[in-house]
Structures are given as structure tokens and as C-alpha cells.
N, CA, C and O atoms as CSV, one atom per row, in Angstrom:
chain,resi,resn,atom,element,x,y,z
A,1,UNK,N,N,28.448,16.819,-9.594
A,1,UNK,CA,C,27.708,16.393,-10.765
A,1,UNK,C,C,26.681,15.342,-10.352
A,1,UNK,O,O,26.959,14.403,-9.606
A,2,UNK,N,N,25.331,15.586,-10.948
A,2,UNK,CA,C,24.624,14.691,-10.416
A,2,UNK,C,C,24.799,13.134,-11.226
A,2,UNK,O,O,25.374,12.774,-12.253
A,3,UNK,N,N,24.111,12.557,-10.345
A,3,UNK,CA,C,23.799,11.246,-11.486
A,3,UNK,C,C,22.707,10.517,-11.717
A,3,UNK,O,O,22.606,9.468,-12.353
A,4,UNK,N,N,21.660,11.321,-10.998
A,4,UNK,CA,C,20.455,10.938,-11.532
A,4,UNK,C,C,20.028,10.966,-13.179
A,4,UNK,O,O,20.263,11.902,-13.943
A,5,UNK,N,N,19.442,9.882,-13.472
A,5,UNK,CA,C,19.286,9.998,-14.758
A,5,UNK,C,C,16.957,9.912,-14.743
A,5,UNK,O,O,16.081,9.979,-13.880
A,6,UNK,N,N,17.014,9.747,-16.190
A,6,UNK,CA,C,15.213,9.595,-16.274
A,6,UNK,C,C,14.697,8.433,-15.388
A,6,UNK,O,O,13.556,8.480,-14.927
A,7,UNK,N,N,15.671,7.208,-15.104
A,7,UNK,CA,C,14.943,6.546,-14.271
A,7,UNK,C,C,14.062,6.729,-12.758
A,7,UNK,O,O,13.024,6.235,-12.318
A,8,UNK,N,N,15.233,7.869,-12.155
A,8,UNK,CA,C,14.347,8.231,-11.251
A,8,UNK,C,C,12.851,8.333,-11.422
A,8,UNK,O,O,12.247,7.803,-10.489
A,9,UNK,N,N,12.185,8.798,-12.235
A,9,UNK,CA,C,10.688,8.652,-12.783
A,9,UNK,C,C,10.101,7.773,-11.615
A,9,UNK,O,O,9.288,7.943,-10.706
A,10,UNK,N,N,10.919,6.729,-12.084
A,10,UNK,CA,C,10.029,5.148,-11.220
A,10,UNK,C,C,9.929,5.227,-9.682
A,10,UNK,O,O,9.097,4.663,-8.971
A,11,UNK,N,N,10.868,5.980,-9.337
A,11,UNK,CA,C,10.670,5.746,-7.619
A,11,UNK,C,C,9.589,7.131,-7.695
A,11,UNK,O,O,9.026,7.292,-6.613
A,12,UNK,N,N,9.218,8.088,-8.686
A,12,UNK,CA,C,8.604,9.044,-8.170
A,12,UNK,C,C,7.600,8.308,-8.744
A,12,UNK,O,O,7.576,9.067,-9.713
A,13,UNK,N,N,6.954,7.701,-8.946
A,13,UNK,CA,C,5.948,7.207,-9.705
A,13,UNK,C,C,5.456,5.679,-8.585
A,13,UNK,O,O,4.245,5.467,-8.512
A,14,UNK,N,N,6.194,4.935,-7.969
A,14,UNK,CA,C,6.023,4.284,-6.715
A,14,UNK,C,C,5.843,5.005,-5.891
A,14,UNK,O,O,5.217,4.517,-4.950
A,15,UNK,N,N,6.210,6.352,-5.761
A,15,UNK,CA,C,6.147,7.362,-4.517
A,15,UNK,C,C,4.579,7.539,-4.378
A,15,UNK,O,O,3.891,7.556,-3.357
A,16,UNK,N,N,4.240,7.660,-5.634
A,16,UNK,CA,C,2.829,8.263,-5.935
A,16,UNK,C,C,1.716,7.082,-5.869
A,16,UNK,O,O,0.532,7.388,-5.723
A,17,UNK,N,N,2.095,5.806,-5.973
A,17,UNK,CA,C,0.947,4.987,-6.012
A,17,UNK,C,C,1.289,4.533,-4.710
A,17,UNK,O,O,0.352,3.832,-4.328
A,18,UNK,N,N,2.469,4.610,-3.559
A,18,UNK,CA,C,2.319,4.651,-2.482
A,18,UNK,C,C,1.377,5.317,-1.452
A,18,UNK,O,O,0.614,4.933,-0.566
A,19,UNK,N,N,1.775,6.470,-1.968
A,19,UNK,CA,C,0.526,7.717,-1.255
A,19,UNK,C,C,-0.894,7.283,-1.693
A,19,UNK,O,O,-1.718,7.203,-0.783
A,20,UNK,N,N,-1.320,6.980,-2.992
A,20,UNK,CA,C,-2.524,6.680,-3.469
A,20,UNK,C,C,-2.880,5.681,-2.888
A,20,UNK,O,O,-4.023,5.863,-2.469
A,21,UNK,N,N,-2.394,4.419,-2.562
A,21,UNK,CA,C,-2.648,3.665,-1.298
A,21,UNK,C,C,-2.857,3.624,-0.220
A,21,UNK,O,O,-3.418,2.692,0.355
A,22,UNK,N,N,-2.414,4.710,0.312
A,22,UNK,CA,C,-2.215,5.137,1.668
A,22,UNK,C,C,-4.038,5.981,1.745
A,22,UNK,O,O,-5.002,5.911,2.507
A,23,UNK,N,N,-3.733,6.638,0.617
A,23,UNK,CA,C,-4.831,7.704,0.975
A,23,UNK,C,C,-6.311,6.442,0.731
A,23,UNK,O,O,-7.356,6.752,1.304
A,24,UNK,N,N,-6.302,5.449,0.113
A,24,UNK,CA,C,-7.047,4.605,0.042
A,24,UNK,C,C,-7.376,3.753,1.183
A,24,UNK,O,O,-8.540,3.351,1.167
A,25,UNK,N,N,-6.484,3.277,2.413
A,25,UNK,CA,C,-6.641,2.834,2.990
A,25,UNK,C,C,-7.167,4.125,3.879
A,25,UNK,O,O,-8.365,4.408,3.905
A,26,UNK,N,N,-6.381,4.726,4.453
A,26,UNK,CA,C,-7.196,6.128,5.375
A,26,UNK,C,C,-8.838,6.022,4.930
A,26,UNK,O,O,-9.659,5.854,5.831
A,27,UNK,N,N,-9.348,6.136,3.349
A,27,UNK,CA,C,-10.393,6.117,3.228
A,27,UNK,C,C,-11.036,5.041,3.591
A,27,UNK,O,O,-12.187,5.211,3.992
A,28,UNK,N,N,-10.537,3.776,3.557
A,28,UNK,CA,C,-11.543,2.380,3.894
A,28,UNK,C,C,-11.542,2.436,5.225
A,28,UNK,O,O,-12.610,2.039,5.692
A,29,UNK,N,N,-10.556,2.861,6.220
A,29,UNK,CA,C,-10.409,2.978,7.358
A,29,UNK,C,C,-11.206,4.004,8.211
A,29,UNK,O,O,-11.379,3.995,9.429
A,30,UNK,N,N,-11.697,4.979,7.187
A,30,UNK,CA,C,-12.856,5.853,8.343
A,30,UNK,C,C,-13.992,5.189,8.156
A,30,UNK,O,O,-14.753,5.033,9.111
A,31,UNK,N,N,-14.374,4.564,6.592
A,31,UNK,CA,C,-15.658,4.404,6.490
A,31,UNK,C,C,-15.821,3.018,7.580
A,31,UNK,O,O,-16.854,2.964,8.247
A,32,UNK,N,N,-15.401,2.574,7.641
A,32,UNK,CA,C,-15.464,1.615,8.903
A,32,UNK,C,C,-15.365,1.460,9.902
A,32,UNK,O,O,-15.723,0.500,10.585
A,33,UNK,N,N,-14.624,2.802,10.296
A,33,UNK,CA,C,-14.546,3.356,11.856
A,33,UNK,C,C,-15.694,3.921,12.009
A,33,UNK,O,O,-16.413,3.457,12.894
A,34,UNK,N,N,-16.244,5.191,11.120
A,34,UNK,CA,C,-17.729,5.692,11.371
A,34,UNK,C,C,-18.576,4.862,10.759
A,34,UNK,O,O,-19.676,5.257,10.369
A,35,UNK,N,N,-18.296,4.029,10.657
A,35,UNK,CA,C,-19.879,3.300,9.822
A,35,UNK,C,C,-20.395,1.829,10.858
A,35,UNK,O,O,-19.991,1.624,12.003
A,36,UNK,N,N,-21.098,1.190,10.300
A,36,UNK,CA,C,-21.907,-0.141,11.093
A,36,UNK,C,C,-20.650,-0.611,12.183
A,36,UNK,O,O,-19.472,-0.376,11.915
A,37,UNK,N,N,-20.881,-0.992,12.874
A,37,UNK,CA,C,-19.962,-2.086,14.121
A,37,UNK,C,C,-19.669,-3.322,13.874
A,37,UNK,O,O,-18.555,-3.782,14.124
A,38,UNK,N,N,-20.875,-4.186,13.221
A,38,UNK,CA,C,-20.143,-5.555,12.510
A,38,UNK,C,C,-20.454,-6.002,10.868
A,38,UNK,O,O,-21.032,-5.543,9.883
A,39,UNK,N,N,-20.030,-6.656,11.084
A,39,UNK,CA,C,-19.917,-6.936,9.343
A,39,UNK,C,C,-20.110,-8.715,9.288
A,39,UNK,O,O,-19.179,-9.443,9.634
A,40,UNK,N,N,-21.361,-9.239,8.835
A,40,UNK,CA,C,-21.593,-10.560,8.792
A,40,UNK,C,C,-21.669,-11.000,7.231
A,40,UNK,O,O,-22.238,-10.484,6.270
A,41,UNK,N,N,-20.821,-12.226,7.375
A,41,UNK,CA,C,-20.639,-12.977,6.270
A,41,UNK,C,C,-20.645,-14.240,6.511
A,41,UNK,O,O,-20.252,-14.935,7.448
A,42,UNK,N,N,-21.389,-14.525,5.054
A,42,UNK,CA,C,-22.123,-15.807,5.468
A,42,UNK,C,C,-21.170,-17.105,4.376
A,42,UNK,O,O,-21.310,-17.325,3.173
A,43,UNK,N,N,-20.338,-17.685,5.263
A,43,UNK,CA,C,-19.545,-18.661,4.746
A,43,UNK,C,C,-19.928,-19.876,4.275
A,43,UNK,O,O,-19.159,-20.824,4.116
A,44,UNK,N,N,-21.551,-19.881,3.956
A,44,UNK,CA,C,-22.180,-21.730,3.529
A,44,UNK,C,C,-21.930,-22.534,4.356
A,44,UNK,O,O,-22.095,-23.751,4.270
A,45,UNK,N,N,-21.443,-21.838,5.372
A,45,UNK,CA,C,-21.332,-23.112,6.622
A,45,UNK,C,C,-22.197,-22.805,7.708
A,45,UNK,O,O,-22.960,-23.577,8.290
A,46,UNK,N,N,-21.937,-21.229,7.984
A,46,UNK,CA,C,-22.777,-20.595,9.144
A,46,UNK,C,C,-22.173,-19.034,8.790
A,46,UNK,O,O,-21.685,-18.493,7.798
A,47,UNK,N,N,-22.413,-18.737,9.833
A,47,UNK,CA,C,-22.601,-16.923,9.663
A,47,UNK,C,C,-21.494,-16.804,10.921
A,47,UNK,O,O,-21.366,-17.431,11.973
A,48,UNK,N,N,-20.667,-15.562,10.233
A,48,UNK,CA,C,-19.561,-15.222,10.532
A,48,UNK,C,C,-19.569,-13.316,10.809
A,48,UNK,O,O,-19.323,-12.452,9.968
A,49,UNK,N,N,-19.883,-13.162,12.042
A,49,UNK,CA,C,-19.195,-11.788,12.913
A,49,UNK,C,C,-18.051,-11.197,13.254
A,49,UNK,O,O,-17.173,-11.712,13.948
A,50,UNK,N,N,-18.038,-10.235,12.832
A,50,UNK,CA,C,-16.538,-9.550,13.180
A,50,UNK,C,C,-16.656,-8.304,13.432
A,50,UNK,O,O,-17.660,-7.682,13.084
A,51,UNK,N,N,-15.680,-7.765,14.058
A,51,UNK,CA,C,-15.872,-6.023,14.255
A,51,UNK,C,C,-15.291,-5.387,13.566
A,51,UNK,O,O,-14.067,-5.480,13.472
A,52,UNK,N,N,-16.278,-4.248,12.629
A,52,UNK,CA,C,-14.768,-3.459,11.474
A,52,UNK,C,C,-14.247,-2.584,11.994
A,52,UNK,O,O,-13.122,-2.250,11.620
A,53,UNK,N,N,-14.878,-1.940,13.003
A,53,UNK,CA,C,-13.737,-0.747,13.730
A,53,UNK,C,C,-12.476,-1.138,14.116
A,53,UNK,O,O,-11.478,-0.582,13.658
A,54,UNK,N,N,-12.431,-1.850,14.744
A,54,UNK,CA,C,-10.738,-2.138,14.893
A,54,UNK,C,C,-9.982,-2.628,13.650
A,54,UNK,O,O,-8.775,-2.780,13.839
A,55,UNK,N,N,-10.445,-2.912,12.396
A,55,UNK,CA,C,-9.801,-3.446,11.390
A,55,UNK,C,C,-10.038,-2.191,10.752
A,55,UNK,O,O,-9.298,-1.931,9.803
A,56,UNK,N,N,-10.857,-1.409,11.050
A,56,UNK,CA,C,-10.829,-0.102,10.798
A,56,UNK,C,C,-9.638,0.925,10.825
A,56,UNK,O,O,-8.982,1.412,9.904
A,57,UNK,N,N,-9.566,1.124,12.454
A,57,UNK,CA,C,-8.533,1.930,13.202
A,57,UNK,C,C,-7.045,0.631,12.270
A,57,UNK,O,O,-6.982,1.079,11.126
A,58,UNK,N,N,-6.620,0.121,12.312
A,58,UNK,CA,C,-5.472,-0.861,11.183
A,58,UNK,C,C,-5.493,-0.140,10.436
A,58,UNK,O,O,-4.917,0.896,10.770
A,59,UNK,N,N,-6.095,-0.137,9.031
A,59,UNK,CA,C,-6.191,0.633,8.201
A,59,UNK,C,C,-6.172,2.447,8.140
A,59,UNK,O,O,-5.650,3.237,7.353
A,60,UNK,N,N,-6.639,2.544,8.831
A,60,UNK,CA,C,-6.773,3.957,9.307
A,60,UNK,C,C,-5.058,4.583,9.473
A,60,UNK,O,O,-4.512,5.582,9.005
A,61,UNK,N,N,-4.554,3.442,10.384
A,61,UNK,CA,C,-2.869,4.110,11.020
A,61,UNK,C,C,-1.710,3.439,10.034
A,61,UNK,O,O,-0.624,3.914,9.700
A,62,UNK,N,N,-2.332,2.145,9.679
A,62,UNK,CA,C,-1.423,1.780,7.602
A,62,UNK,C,C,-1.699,2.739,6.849
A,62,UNK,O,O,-0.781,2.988,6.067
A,63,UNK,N,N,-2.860,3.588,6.725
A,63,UNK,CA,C,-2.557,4.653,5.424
A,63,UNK,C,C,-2.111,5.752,5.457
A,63,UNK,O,O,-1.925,6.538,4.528
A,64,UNK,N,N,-1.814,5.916,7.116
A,64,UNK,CA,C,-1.483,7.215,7.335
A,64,UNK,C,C,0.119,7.138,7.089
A,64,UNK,O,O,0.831,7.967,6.522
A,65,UNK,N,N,0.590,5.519,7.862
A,65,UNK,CA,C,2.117,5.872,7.513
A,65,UNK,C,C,2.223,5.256,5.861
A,65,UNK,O,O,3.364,4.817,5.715
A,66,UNK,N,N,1.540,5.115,4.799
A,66,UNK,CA,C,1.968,4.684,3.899
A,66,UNK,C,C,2.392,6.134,2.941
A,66,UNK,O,O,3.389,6.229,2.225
A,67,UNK,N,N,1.264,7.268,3.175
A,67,UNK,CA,C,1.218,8.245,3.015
A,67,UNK,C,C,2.768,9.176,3.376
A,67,UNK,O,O,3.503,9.870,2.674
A,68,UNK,N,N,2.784,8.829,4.606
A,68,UNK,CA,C,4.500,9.542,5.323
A,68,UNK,C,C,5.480,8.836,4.360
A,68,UNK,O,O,6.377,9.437,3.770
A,69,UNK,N,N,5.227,7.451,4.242
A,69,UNK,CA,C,6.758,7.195,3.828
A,69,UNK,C,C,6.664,7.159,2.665
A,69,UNK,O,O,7.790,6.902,2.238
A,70,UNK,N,N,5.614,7.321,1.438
A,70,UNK,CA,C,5.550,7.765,0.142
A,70,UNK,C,C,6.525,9.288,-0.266
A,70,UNK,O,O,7.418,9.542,-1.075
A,71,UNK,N,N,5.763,10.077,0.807
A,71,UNK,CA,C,6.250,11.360,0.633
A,71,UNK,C,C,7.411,11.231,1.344
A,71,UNK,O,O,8.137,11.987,0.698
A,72,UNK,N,N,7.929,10.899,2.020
A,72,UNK,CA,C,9.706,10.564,2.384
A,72,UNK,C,C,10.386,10.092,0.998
A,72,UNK,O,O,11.185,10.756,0.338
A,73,UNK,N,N,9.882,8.759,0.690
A,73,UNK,CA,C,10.523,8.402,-0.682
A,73,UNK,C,C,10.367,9.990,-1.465
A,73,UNK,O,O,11.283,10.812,-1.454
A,74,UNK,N,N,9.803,10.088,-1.745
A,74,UNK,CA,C,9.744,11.298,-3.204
A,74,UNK,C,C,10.573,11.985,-3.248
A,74,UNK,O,O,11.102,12.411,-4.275
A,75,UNK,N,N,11.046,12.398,-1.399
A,75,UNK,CA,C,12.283,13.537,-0.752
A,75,UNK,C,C,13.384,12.722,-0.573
A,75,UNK,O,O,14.289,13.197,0.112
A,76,UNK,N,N,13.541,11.497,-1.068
A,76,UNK,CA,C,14.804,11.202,-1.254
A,76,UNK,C,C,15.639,10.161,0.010
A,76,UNK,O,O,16.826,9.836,0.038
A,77,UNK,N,N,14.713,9.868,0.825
A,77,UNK,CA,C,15.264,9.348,1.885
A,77,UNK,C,C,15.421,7.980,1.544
A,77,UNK,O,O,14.518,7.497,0.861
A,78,UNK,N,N,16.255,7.336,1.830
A,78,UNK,CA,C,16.658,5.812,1.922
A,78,UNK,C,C,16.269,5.074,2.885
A,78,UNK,O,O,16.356,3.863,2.684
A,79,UNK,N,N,15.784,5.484,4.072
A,79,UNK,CA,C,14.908,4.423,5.046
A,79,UNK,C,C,13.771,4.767,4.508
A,79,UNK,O,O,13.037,3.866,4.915
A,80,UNK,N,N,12.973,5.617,3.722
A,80,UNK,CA,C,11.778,5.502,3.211
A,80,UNK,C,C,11.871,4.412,2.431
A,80,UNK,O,O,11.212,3.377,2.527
A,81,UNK,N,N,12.816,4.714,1.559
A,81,UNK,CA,C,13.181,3.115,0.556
A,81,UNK,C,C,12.645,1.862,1.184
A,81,UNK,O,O,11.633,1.226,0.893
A,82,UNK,N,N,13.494,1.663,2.054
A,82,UNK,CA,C,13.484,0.214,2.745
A,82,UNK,C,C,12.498,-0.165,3.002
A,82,UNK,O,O,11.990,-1.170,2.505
A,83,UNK,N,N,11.804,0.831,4.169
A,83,UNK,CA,C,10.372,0.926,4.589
A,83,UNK,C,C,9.040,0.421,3.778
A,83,UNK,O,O,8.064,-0.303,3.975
A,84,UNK,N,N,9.714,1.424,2.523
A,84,UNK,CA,C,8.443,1.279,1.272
A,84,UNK,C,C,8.477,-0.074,1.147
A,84,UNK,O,O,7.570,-0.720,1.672
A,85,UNK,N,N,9.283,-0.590,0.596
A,85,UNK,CA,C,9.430,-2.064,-0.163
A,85,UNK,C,C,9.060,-2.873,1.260
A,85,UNK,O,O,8.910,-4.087,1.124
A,86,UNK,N,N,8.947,-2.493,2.197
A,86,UNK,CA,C,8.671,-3.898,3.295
A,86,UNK,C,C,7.026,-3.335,3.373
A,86,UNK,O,O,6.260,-4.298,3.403
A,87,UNK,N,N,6.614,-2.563,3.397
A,87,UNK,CA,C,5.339,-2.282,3.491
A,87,UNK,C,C,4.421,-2.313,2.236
A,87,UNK,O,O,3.199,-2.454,2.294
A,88,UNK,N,N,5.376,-2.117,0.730
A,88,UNK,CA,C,4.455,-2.565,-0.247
A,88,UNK,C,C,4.241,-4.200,-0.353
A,88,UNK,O,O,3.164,-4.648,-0.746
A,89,UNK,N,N,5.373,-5.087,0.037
A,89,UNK,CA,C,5.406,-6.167,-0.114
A,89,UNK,C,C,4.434,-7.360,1.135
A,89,UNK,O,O,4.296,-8.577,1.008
A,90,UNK,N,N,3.988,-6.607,2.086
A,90,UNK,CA,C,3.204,-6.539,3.236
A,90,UNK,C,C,1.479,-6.377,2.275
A,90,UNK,O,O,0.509,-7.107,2.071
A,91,UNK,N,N,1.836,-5.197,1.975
A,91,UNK,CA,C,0.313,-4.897,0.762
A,91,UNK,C,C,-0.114,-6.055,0.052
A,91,UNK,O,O,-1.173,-6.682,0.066
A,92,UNK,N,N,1.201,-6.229,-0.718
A,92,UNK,CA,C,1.264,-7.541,-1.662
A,92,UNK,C,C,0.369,-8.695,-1.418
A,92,UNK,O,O,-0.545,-9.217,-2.057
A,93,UNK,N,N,0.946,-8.919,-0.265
A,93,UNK,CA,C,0.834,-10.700,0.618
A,93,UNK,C,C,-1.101,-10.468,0.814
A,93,UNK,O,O,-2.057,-11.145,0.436
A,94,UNK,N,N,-0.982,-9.235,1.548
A,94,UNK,CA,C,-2.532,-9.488,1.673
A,94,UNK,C,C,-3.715,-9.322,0.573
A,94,UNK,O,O,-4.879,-9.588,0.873
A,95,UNK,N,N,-3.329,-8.845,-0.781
A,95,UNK,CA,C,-3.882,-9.458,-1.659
A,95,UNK,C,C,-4.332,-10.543,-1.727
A,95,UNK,O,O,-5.493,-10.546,-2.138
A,96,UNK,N,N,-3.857,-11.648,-1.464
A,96,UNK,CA,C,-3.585,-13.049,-1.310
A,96,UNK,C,C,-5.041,-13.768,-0.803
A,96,UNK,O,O,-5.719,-14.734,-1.153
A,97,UNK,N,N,-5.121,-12.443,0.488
A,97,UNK,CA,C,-6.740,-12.876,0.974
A,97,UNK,C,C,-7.608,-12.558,0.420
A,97,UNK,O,O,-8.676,-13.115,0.675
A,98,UNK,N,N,-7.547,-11.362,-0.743
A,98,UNK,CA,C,-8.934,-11.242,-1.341
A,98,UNK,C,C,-8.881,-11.690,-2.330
A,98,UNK,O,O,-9.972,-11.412,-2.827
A,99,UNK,N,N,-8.283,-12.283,-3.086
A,99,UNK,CA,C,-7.867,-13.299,-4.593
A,99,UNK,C,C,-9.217,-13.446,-4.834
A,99,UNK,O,O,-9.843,-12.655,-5.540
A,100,UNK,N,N,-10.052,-15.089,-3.913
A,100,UNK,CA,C,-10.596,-15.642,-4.127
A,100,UNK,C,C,-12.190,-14.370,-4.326
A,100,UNK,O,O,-13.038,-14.617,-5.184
A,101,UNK,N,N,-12.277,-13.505,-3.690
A,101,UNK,CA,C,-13.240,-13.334,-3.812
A,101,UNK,C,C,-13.369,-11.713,-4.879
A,101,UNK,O,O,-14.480,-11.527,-5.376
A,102,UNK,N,N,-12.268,-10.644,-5.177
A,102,UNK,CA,C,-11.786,-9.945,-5.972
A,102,UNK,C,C,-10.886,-10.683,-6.854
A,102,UNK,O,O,-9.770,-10.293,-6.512
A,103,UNK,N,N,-10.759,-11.455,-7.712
A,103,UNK,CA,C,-9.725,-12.110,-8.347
A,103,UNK,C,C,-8.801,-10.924,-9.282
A,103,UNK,O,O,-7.637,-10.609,-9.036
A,104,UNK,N,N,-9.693,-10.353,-10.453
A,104,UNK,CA,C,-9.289,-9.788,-11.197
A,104,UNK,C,C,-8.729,-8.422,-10.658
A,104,UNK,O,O,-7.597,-8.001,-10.895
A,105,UNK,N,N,-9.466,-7.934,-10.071
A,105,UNK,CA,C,-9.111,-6.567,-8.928
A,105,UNK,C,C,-7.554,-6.747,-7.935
A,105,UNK,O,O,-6.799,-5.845,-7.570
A,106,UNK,N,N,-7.448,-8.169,-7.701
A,106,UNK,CA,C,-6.462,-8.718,-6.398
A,106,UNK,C,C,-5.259,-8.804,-7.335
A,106,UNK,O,O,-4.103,-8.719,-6.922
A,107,UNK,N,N,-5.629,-8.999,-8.782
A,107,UNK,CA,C,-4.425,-9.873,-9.649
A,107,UNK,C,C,-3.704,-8.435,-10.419
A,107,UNK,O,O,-2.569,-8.389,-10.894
A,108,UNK,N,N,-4.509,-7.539,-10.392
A,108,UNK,CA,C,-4.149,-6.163,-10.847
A,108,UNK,C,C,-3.394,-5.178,-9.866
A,108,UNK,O,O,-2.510,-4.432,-10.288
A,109,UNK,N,N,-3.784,-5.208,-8.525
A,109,UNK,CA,C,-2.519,-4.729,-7.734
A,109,UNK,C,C,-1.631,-5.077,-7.437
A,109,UNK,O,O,-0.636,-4.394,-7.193
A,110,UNK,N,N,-1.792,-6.907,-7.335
A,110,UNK,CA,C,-0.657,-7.421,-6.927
A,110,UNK,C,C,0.477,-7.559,-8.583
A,110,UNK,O,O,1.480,-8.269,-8.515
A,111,UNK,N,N,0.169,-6.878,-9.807
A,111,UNK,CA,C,0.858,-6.439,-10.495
A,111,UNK,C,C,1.574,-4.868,-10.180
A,111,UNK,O,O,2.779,-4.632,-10.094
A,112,UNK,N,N,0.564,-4.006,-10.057
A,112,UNK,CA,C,0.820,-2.717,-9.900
A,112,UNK,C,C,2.013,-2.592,-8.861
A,112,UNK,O,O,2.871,-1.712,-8.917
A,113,UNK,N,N,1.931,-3.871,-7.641
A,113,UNK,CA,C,2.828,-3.731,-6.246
A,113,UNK,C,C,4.191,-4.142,-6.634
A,113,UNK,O,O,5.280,-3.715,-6.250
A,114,UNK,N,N,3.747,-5.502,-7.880
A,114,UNK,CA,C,5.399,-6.067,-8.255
A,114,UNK,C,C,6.326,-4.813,-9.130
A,114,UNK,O,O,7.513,-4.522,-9.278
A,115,UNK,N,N,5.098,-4.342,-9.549
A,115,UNK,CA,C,6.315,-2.947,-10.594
A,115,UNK,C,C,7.096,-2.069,-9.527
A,115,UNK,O,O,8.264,-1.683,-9.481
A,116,UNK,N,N,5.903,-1.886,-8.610
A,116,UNK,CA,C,6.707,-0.689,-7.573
A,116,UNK,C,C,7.891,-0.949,-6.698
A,116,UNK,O,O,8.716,-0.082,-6.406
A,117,UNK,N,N,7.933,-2.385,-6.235
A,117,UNK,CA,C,8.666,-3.244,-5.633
A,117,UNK,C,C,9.858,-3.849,-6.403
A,117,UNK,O,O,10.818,-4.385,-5.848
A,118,UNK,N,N,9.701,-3.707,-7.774
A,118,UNK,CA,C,11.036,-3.708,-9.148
A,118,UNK,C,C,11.799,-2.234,-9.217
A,118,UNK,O,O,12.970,-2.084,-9.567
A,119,UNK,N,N,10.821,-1.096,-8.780
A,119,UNK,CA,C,11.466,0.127,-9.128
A,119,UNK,C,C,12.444,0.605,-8.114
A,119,UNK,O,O,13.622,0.941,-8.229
A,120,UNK,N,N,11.439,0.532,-6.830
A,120,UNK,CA,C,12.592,0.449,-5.375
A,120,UNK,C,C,13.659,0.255,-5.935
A,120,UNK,O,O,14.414,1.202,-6.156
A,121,UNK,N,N,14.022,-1.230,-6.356
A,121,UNK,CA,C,14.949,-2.114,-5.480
A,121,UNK,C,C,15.705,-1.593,-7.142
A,121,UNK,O,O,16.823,-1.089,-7.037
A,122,UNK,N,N,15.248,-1.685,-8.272
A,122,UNK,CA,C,16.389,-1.616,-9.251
A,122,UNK,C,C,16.724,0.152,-9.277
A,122,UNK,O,O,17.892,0.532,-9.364
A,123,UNK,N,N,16.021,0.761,-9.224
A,123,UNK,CA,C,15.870,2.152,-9.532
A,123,UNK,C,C,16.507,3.738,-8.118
A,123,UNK,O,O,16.720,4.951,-8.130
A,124,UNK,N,N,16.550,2.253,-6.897
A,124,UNK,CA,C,16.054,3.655,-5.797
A,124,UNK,C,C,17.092,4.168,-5.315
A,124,UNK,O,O,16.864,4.817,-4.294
A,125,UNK,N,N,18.668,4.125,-5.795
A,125,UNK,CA,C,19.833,4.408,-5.381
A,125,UNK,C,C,19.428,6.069,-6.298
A,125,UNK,O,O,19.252,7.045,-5.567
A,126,UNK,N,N,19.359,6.185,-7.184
A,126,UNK,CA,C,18.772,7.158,-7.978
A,126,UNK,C,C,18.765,8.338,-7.082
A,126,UNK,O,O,19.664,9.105,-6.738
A,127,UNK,N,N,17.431,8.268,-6.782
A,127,UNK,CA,C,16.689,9.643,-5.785
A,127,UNK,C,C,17.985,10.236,-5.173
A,127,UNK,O,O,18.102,11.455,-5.299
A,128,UNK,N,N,18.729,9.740,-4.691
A,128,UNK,CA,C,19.494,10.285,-3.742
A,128,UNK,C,C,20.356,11.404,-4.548
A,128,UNK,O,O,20.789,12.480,-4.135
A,129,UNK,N,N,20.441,10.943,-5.529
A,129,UNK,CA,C,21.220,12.403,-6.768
A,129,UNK,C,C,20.354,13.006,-7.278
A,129,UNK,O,O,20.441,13.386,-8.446
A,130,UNK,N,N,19.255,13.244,-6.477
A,130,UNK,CA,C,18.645,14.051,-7.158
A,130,UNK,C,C,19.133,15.585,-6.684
A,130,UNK,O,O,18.656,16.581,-7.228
């Protein structure tokens, strides 16, 4: 007899804004792998260089496994679980750096991350009866 009930919903529904993340970063991650080489920003103090390809290729290999372990969660696995919640909560933190300059944008995922990161952890024994 199973014992999944409607809550499962939530881990399939974290499953899904996992992947949607994933597939988001893959996307920020090519356009910066194929696109310009540096990226200057100008801090009111002086001017600031960096290289986006390698913060590129980061992003690029975070969305690919955010993508894997989304679709692991959905299939029920329990180290996807774990995984998820250390890697959404990883997501989380770096919100943190774009606050100041996305506030409203930064303050809206790092909601979207606390729901998914509530559903895991209250919800994710679930999946497994499915």
C-alpha cells in the first residue's frame, strides 16, 4: 500500500524549478562562454576586469548537474534529495551577492529557494511511495 499522499506535488514541483534553474544557468553559462572575454565594471572607485568564460564554464557544469539531480528527485531518489537541498541552499547564499544590485529579482528567488528547501525537507520522504 502506498503512502504517498497529494503532498508529493511539492517535491515534484521543486523538481521542476530545480531543472528550470539548471536550464537557466546552462543558458547564462554559454552566453558567456561564447560571448565577449571580459566584463568591466566600474565600481566609483576604478574599473574592475574579470573573465566570464571561466565563470562561464561554473555555470555551465552547475546547470548541468542541477538539471541531473532535479530529474533524479522527480524519480524518487533520496541522494537527489540531499543533493538538491545542499545545492538549492548554495543557490540561495549566492543571491546574497546580487541583492544589492537585483534587489527585488534577488528577494524573489531567494523566496522561491526557501519554499523549495521547506518542501525537500518537510515533504521529501513522500516520493519514495510513490
Amino acid at each position: 500500500m502506498s503512502r504517498a499522499t497529494a503532498w508529493v506535488g511539492w517535491i515534484w514541483f521543486a523538481a521542476l524549478l530545480i531543472m528550470a534553474s539548471g536550464v537557466l544557468n546552462v543558458m547564462t553559462g554559454l552566453v558567456a562562454v561564447l560571448g565577449r572575454d571580459n566584463a568591466y565594471v566600474d565600481t566609483g572607485v576604478g574599473l574592475v576586469v574579470f573573465d566570464v568564460e571561466s565563470w562561464g564554464w561554473v555555470h555551465l557544469i552547475y546547470g548541468v548537474i542541477l538539471v541531473l539531480v532535479g530529474a533524479c528527485l522527480a524519480a524518487g531518489q533520496t541522494w537527489a534529495r540531499v543533493l538538491a537541498i545542499v545545492l538549492v541552499t548554495l543557490n540561495l547564499l549566492t543571491q546574497f551577492i546580487t541583492l544589492p544590485a537585483y534587489p527585488v529579482w534577488s528577494i524573489i528567488v531567494i523566496a522561491i529557494y526557501l519554499i523549495v528547501i521547506w518542501a525537500l525537507i518537510v515533504h521529501g520522504d513522500e516520493v519514495r511511495d510513490i
